[in-house]
N, C-alpha and C positions, 0 to 999 in steps of 0.2 A: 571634329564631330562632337555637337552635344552631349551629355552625361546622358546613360541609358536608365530606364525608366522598366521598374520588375514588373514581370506578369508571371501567374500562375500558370501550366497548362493541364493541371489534372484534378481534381478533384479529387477530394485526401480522404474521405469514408467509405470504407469495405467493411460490413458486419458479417460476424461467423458465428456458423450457429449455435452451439454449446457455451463458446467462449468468444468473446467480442474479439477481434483484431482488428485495427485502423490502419489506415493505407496511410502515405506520406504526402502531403501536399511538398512538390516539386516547382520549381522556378525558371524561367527563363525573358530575356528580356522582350520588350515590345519594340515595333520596330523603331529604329532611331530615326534622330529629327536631323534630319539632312544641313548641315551648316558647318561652314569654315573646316572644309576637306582640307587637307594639305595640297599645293601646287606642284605637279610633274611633269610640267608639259614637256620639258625636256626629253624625257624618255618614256612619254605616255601613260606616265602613272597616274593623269588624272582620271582619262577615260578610264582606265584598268580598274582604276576605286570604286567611279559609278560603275560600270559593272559588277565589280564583287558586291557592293550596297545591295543593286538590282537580286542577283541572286540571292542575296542571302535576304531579302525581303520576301522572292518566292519559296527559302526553305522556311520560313515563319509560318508565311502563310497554308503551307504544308503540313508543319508540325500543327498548325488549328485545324486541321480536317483529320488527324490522326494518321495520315499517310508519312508515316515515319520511315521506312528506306527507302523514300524518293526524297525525303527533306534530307538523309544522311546525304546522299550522294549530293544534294543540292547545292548542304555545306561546306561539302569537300570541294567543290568549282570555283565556290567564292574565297573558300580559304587561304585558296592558290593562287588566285588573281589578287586578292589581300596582301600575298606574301610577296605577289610581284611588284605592286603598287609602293609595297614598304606602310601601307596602313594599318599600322599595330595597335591602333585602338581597335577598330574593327575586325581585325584578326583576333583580340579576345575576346570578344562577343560572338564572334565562329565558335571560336576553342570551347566556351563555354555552352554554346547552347547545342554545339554534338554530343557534349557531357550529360547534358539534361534527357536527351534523346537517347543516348547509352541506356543512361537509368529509366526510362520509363520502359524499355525493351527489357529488363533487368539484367542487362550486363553492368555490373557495378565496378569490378577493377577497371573495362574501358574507362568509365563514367567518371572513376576516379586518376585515371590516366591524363584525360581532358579538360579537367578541372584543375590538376597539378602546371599542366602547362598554362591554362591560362593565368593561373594564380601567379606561377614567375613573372609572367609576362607585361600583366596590370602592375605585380612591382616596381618593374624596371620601369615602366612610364610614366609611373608615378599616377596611376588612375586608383582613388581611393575611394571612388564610389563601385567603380568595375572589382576593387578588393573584396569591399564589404559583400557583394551580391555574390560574387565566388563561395565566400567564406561560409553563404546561408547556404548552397549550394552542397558547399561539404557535409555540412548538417546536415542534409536531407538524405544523400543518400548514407551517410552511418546509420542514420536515424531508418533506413529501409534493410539496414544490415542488421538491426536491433544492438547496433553498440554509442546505445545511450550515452556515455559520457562524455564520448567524442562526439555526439550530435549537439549535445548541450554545452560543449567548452565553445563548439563553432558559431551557435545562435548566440552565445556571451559576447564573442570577438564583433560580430558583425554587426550589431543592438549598437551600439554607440559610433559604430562607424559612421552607420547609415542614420543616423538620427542627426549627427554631426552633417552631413549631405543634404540635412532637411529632407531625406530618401521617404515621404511619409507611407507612401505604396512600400518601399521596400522593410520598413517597420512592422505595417501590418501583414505581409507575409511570414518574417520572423512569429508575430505571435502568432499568427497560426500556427504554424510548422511545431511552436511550444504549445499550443494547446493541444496540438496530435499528439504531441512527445506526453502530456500530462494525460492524456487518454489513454496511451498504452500501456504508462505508468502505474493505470486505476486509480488517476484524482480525475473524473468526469469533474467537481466542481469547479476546479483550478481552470480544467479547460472550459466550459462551458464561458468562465470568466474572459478566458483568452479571445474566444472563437467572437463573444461581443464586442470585445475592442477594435477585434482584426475589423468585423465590421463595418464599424461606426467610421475607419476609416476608409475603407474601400467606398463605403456612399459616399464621403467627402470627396472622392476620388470621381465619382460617378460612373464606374467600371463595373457594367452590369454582368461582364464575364465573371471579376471575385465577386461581385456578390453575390452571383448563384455558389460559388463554393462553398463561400462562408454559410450561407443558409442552408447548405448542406453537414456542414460542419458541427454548427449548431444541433440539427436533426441529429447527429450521431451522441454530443452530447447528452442530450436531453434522452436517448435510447438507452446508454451507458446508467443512468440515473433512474431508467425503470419508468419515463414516463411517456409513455409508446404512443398517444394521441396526440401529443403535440411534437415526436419527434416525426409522424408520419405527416404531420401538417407541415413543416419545414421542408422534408424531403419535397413534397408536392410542389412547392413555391419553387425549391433548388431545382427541378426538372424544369419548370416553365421556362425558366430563364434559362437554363442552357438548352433548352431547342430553339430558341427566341435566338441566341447570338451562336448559335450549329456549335455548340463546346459537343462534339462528339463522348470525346473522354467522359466529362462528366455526364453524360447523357445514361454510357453505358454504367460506370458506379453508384449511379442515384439509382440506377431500377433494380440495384443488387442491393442499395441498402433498403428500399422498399421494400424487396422480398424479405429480408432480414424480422422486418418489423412483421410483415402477413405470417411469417414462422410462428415468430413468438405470441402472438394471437393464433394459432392453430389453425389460420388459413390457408392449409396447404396446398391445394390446388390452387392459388393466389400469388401463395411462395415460388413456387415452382414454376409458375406464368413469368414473374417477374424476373427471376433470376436467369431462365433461360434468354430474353430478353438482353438482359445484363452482356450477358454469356456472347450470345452474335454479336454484339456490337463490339465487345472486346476481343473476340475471335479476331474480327475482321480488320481489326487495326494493331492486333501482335500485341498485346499488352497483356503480360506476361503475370505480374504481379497478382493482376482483379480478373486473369484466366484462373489463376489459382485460388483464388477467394471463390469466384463461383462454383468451380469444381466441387470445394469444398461446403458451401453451403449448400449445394442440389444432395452432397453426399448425406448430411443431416436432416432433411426433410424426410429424405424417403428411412432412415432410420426411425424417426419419427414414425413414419405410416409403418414401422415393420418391415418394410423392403431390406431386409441386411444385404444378402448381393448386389444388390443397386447401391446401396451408400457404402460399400468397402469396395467398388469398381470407382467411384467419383474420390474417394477418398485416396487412392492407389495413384488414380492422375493427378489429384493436387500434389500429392507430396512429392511427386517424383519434377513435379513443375518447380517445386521450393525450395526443392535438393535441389535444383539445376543453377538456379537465382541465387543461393544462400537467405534464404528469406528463413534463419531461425524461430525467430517468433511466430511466423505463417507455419512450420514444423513441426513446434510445439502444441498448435491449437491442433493440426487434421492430427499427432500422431495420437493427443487424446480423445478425439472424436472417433478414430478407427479403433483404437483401446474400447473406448464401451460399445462399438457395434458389435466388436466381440464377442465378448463378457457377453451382453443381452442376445447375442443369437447361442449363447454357451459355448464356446472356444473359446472356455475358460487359460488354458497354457497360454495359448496366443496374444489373449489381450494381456496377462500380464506382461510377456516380453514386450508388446508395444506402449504396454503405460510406461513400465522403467525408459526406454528409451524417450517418451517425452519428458519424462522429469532431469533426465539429462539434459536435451536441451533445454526446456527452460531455465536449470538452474545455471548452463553456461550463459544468459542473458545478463545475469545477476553481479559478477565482476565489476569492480568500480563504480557503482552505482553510488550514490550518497545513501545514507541507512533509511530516511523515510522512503526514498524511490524503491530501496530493495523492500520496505512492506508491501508497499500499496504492489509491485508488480508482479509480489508472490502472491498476495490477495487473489488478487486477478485471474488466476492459473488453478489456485487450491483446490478444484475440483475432484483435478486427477491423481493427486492424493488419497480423495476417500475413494474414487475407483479402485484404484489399483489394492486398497488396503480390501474392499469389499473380494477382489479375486483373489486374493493371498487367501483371507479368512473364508473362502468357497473352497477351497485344496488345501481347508486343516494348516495350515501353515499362517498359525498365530504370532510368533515372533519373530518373523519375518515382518508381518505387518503391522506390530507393534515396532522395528526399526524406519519401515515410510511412516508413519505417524509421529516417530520423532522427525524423523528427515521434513516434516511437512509443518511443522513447528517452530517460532522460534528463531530460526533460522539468520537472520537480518542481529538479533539479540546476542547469539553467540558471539557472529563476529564483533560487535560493537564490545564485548565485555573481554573479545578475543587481546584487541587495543591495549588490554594493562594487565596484561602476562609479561611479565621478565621480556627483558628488550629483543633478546638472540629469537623466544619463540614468538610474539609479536610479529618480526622481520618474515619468522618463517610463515604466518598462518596471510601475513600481506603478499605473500609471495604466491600464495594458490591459494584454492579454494579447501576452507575447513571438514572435512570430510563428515558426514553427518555417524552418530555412533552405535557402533557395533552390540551387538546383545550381549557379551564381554564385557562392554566398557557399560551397559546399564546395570549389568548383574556388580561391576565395579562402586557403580556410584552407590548404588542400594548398601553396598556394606561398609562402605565409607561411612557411608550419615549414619550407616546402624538404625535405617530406618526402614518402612515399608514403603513405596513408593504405590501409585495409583495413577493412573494414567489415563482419561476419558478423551474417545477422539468423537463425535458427532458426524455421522456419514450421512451424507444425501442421497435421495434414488436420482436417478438420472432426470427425474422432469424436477431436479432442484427442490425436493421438500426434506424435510430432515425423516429420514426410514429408520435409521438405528443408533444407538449409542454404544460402542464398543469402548470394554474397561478393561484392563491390563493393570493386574498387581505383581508387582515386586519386591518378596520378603531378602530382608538381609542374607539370606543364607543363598540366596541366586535363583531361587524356585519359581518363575512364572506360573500364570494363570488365567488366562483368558475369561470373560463370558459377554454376556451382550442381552442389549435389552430394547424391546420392541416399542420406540415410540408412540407407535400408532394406539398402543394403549391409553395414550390422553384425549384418545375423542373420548371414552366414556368422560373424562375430566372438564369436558370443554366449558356447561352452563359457568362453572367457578372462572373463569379466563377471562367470560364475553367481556367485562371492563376493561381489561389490559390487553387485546386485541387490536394492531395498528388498522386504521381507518375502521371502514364499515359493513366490510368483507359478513356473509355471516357463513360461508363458507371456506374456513380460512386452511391453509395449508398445515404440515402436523407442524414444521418449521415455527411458524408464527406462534403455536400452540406450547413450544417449550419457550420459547422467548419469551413470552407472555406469562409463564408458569414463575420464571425467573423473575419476570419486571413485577408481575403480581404479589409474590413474599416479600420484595421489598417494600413495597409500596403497602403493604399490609403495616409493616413491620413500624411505617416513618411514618402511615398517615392515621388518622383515628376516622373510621366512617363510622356516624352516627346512629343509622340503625343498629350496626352490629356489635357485639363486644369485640376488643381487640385479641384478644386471648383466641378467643374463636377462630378468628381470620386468622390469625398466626399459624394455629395451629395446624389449619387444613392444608396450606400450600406450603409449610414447612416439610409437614409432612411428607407428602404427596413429595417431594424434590428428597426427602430422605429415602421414600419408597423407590424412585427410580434410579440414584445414585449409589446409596451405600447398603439398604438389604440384600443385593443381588451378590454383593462382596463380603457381608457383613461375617460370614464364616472365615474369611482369610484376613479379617485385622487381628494385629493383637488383641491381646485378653488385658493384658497390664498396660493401664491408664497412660502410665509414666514412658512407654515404648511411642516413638512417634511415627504418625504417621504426613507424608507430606504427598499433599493432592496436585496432581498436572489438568489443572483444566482444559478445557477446547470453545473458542468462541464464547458464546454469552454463559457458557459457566462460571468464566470468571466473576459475575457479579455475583456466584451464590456463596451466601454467609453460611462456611460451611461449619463452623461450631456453633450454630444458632440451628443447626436441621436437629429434627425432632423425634424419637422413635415411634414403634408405638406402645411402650409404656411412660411417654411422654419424659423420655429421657433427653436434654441436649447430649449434643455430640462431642462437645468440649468435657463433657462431664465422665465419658468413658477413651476418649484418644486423647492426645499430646500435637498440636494440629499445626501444620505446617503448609505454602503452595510456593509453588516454582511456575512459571512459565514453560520451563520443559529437564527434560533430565540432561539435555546438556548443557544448560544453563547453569543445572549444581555443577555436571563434570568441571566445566570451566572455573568457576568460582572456586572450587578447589584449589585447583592448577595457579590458579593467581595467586591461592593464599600461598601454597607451598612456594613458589618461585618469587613473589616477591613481599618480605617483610613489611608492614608496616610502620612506618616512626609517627606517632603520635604521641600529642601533649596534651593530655586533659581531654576537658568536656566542652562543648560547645552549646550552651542553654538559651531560649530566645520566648519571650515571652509578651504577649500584649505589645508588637509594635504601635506606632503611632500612625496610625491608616494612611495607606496615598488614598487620593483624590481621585478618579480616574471613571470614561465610561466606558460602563462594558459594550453597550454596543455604538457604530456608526450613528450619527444625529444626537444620542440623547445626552446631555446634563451630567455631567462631571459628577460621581458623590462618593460622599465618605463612608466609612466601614463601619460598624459599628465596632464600639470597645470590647473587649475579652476582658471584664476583671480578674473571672477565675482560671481564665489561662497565664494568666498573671501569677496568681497565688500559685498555681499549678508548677509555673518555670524557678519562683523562688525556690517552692519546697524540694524540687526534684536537684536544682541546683546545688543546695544543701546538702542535700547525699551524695552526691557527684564532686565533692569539695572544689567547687568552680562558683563566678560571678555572673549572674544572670544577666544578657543583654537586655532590657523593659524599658519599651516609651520610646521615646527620638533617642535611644542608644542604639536599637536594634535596626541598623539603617542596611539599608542592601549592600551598601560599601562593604560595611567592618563585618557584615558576614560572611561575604566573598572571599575577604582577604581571611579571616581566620577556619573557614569551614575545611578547605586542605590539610589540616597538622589534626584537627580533631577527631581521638578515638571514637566517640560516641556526640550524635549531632541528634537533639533534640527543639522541635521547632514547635510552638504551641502558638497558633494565629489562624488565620484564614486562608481555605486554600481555593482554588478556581479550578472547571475544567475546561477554559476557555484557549482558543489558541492566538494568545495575545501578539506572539510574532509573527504568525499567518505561515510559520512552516510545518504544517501540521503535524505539530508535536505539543500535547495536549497539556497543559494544565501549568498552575504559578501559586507562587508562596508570596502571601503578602507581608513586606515589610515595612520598615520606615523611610520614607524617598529622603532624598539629600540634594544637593547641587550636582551631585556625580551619578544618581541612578532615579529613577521611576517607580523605587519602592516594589516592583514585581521582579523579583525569580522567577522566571517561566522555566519552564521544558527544557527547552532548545537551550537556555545558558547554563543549566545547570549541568545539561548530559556536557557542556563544554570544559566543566571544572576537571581536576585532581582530587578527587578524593579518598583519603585512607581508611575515613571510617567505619568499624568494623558495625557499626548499627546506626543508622536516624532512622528517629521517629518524628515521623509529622501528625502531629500530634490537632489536624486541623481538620473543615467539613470535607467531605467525599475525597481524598486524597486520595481512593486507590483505584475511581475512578477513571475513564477515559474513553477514548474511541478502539472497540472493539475489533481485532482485526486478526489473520491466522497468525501473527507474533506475539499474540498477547495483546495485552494493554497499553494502548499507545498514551503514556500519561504521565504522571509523576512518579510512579514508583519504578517503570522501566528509566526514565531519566537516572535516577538517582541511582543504582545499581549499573548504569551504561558507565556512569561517570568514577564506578569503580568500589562503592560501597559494597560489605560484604552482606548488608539485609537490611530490610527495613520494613516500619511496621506503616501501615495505612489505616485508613477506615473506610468503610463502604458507603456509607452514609453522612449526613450530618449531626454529629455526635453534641450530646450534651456537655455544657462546659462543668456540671458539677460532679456527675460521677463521672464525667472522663479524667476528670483533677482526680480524683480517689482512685481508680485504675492504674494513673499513670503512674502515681505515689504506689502501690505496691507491686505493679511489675520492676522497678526500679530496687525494690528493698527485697524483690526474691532474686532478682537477675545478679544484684552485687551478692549475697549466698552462695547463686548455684552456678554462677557463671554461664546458664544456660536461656538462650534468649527463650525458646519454644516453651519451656518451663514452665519461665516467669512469666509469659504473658496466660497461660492455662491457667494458672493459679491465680492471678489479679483480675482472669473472667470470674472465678467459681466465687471470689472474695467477694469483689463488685456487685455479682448476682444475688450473693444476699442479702444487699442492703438495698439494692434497684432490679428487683428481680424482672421488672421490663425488658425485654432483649432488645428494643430500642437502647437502651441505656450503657449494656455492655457488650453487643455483639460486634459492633461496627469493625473490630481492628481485625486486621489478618497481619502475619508474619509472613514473609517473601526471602528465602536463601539462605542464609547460613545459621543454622541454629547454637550452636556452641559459638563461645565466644571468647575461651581459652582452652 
């Protein structure tokens, strides 16, 4: 028998209302090309073969009408005349595509019962094209289990098999199947990337069945990405075509993701047309999976119009269809969709118990994942986080939801920092999952650092706009304190905004309005508008971001300067220069606190635990200064160019070198190599050059240190190789533009300074902007000469602002750095 040739039979987008979930694009083959059977005439094995072919061509054609337990039985006829024939190539093309049938019914252990057998079976005959299609096979359904790793070890295994088979169909299924996998993930661009390749080869293919999936596919990215007119233009295309070639399946998934889109445009009676739509055609064919996706989305619409009974009745049969299937992720999304019908019909008790149980199962999704996949798919999810903190904080029960706030933080970060704990607790925290921390262990950390701790989470209303700021302080002594503050108080604020406002919206959500608030002080801060004075602009949106973060606390900071405080931002907080806010007797804030930020408080707990458990051996100082520029383009097509020179980051790395009784790497010394190799043994790593926040390795993990290229490197430290080093050092400083920059996400800062702290460091300082090379030399010069004094990094950087300020009293000039993790430094 000819080598079999992959076909799709489902269509892999199911949108959900509150929180996107994708379906899995599923495999099985086409029919085979009838040539060079084996000869039985003997004992009638010939006829017996065409026979089983015969049948098992009318269970194909079976499973393309959606009549799936007529095609079971169909396969089970031909199995058996296969097995009498002794035709074991076509006995795993049985084995296999009853497997594919399992899993679109969502019985997945059969699914995977059927698939194990054929997988021996293709071994033993040595069929390596029937391997690789198994293997994408396996992927699919883990990938419907939500067990990620194993979905993505099986799409790695089968990518070279079938590319080696010249399998060009069964390639572009893989990338599909990885671009759903990157959707679910929450990298819509990754996939979007994916879903055009799958494409471009399915045309080459001329298989106008994948091409409605893929153009379906597409539609779901382009939804996932927020840009709802051309994902509803896609879907419309993917429907023609699958009534043009009867793809039933996809027939019924495309008028569920069409509803999807009519939702999120407020066309509910549109939505609801659609989806029910969706709904009978996948009644009617037992598909079990996108029964519970509709369910699910009818349950959200009419929450939407206010119906709570009706969307906690649709809500009740999805999950109890997800619980039947083990469809986690599908658990995940209805149990936080029934959590806020809750809450908003007020059965407040209730939707707590139902929020906690989603954040369970999502966070059982999270296991093995690689560290970017566990951001982006907690991204994804973080909703139900500030749900559940909004009913905690409705039933007074503040430190309760100041522990989901941490739990909802971060998360992804601990474990990576978990990595360089002493070997024994390392083993133990790989061995389960790190349990998020107790009010105990925050009241713990707060009197470790001898600090006050500050804690802002940003909660959304349920139609996704940002409703409230909830702040949580934490004095040394273990005293909590809640309060909370009314965002919506920035409409009166909005004319100052309208510049920093994405697009052209002029009714923009309150969401948009604090982002904007944030991106507008920067941008005050970096750019000089010629109308106004700079002073001015500074002043007002510094203000105004002091007004809503620190007066509403400003009774619970210390009183004494030298007492630190360390802030836990939440999303685009991070970018606020928070010793550059302003009072209103136009005080900085550095000028009355000791200023410190963490990504989350058990990001300190951990960093602790690493120092106690394992010593650091370090030798000296590691100082870097005015590399010799790579060459390099930042983007696809353009012109290779050079960097310009740092003299005074030059002069900067001698002098500082000098005090550090160590030899400055400057010029074509400071090559990426001999950084590499000695940045591990170095107490204290100072890097004074150019920094990026581009993602040069395309694994998105943000940001690179430019150095001097060699024969052995490209001159950039990115992200991605440096979180890959050993490092002991108790401090670097990158001492370069926008370092502390990145892609904002619920872990924090996806960029250089989480790098560099993943990779084991106990703090490091950044800049938020791009920093001047002359008073940043003179900053750096005296946080260096208080830091060797007081041993205390928080310190020395307060004091080399208030220094610096007097001589560039610009906050351009000295505001840019912030401190991240451990402040002592003996």
């Amino acid at each position: 028998m000819d080598q079999m040739r992959l076909k799709n039979i489902s269509s892999c987008f199911v949108l959900v209302g509150l929180i996107l979930l994708g379906e899995i694009q599923f495999i099985k083959f086409l029919s085979p090309q009838v040539g060079g059977l084996p000869v039985l005439a003997q004992t009638g094995g010939e006829s017996l073969a065409e026979e089983a072919l015969q049948l098992y061509e009318l269970g194909y054609e079976q499973t393309d009408r959606g009549q799936f337990q007529e095609a079971l039985a169909t396969f089970e006829r031909a199995l058996a005349l296969a097995l009498q024939a002794g035709d074991r190539q076509l006995e795993g093309v049985i084995l296999n595509d009853i497997a594919v049938i399992y899993r679109i019914m969502g019985d997945y252990p059969q699914a995977l019962e059927f698939l194990n057998q054929a997988f021996t079976l293709r071994q033993d005959i040595n069929d390596t094209s029937g391997i690789g299609q198994t293997l994408v096979n396996f992927g699919a359904v883990y990938q419907s289990l939500a067990d990620y790793p194993q979905a993505l070890d099986y799409y790695q295994q089968a990518l070279p098999i079938l590319q080696g088979e010249q399998e060009r169909y069964g390639e572009a299924v893989i990338l599909t199947n990885m671009g759903e996998l990157y959707r679910q993930l929450g990298q819509p661009k990754k996939a979007l990337a994916s879903f055009e390749n799958a494409l471009s080869l399915f045309e080459e293919e001329g298989d106008r069945f994948a091409i409605g999936i893929a153009l379906s596919n597409i539609g779901a990215a382009y939804d996932a990405l927020g840009e709802l007119s051309q994902s509803l233009e896609f879907y419309q295309k993917s429907l023609a075509i699958a009534s043009e070639v009867e793809d039933t399946l996809g027939i019924g998934q495309t008028w569920i993701n069409i509803g999807a889109i009519h939702e999120k445009l407020a066309d509910y009676p549109q939505a609801i047309q659609a989806y029910q739509q969706g709904l009978a055609v996948m009644m009617e064919l037992g598909e079990l999976d996108s029964i519970g996706q509709a369910f699910n989305n009818l349950g959200s619409v009419h929450r939407l119009m206010g119906d709570y009974a009706q969307a906690l009745d649709f809500y009740e049969r999805a999950l109890e269809i997800r619980e039947n299937i083990g469809n986690r992720a599908g658990m995940a999304v209805t149990l936080n969709n029934k959590g806020v019908a809750l809450f908003e019909a007020g059965k407040i008790p209730e939707a707590t118990e139902t929020l906690y149980a989603g954040i369970d199962v999502l966070e059982s999704l999270r296991p093995g994942l690689s560290d970017i996949n566990k951001v982006s798919i907690f991204d994804k999810y973080r909703h139900t986080y500030g749900v559940l903190q909004k009913a905690l904080i409705a039933q007074n029960q503040a430190e309760k939801a100041l522990t989901v706030a941490e739990r909802g933080r971060a998360r992804a970060f601990v474990e990576l920092m978990a990595k360089r704990l002493s070997p024994e607790a390392a083993q133990e925290f790989s061995d389960r999952q790190i349990p998020p921390p107790t009010i105990q262990d925050i009241q713990q950390v707060a009197a470790e650092q001898n600090a006050t701790l500050v804690e802002y989470s940003i909660v959304v209303d349920n139609a996704a706009k940002n409703s409230a700021l909830f702040i949580w302080v934490v004095k040394p002594t273990g005293e909590i304190t809640f309060r909370e503050v009314d965002l919506s108080l920035l409409e009166g604020f909005r004319d100052n905004l309208v510049p920093f406002l994405v697009g052209e919206e002029t009714d923009a959500p309150s969401e948009m309005l604090l982002t904007a608030l944030v991106r507008g002080s920067r941008s005050s801060i970096t750019e000089t508008l010629p109308t106004i004075p700079r002073r001015q602009v500074d002043n007002i949106k510094l203000k105004k971001l002091h007004e809503l973060l620190i007066e509403p606390i400003a009774d619970l900071l210390p009183q004494n300067p030298e007492e630190k405080v360390i802030f836990l931002p939440h999303q685009e907080l991070f970018f606020v220069p928070f010793p550059a806010l302003i009072d209103e007797n136009d005080r900085y804030l550095i000028e009355k606190h000791t200023i410190l930020t963490s990504p989350g408080i058990q990001v300190l707990q951990i960093a602790r635990k690493a120092k106690r458990d394992r010593p650091r051996e370090t030798a000296g100082a590691l100082v870097v200064g005015n590399p010799v520029m790579p060459i390099f383009a930042r983007n696809a097509g353009e012109e290779p160019k050079g960097l310009e020179n740092l003299p005074a980051a030059e002069q900067e790395a001698l002098a500082i070198a000098a005090m550090l009784n160590t030899q400055p790497l400057i010029g074509s010394e400071a090559t990426e190599t001999v950084v590499v190799e000695r940045i591990g043994s170095a107490g204290i790593v100072h890097l004074a050059t150019h920094g990026f926040l581009d993602d040069f390795s395309e694994s998105g993990l943000l940001g690179a240190i430019a150095l001097a290229p060699s024969d052995r490197d490209d001159g950039l430290l990115t992200s991605e190789e440096i979180i890959g080093l050993e490092l002991n050092a108790g401090l670097v400083v990158l001492s370069a533009c926008s370092t502390g920059g990145g892609s904002i996400t619920g872990d924090g800062i996806i960029g250089l300074s989480r790098a560099v702290i993943g990779a084991g460091a106990e703090s490091v300082i950044v800049s938020l902007w791009q920093a001047d090379d002359q008073s940043t030399s003179q900053l750096m010069q005296e946080f260096y000469r208080v830091l060797l004094q007081t041993g205390d990094r928080a310190v020395a950087l307060r004091q080399a602002m208030l220094a610096t300020m007097q001589q560039y009293p610009d906050v351009k000039l000295w505001g840019a750095f912030t401190l991240i993790g451990e402040s002592a430094s003996r």
